[in-house]
C-alpha positions in Angstrom: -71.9 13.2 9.3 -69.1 15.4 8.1 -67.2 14.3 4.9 -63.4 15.4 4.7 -61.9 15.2 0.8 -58.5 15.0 1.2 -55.1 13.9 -0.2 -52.3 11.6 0.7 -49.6 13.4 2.6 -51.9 16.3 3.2 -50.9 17.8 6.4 -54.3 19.7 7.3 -55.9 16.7 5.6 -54.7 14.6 8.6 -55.3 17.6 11.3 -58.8 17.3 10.3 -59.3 13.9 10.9 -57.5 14.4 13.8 -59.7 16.9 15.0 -63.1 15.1 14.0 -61.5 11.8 16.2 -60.8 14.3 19.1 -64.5 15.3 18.9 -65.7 11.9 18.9 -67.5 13.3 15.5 -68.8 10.6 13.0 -66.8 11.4 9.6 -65.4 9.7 6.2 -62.7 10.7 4.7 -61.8 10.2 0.8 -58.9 10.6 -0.5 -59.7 8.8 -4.3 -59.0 11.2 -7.0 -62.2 11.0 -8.6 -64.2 12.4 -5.8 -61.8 14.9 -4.9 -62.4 16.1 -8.2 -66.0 16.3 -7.7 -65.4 18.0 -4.6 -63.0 20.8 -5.7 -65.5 21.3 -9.0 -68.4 21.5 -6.4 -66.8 23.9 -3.7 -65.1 26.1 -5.9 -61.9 25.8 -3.4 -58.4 25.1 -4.9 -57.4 23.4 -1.3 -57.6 20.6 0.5 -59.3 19.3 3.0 -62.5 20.0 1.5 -64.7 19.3 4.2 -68.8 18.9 4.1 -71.2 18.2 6.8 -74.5 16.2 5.7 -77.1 16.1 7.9 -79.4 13.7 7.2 -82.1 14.5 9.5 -82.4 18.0 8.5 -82.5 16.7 4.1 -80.4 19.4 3.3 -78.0 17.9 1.8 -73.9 18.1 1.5 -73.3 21.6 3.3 -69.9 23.8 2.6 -67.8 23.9 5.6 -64.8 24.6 4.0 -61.0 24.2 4.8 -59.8 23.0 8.4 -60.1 25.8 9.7 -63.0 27.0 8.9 -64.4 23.2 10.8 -62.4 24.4 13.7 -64.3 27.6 13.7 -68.0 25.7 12.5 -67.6 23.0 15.6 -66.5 26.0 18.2 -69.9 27.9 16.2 -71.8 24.7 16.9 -71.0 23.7 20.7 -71.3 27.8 21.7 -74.5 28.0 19.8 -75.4 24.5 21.8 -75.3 26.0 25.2 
């Protein structure tokens, strides 16, 4: 499942979502204050989306992806590693 941290009025906040409903991907999105707090303090980044993909299958937890583009770049990664 990928997990996108975002704010209100956050233009690649919305892309992303956009882009994980393009996808048909399975994602939340949060924009409450108090978990985008956690989620800057956790990734180190000083933007947002803040974007995670948790696997629970694999047990490894909430994985970095990063901004939106770097989850353009993971899902292009993903389908061209898929083939």
């Amino acid at each position: 499942m990928i997990r996108i941290y975002g704010r209100d009025n956050c233009s690649f906040c919305n892309k992303a979502k956009a882009f994980a409903k393009m996808k048909d991907m399975h994602f939340e999105y949060d924009d409450d204050p108090e978990t985008l707090k956690w989620a800057v303090e956790h990734s180190g980044m000083k933007t947002v989306p803040i974007i995670y993909f948790d696997h629970e299958e694999w047990d490894t937890g909430m994985n970095l992806i990063g901004g939106f583009n770097d989850f353009v770049v993971w899902y292009a990664d993903r389908k061209e590693n898929s083939l």
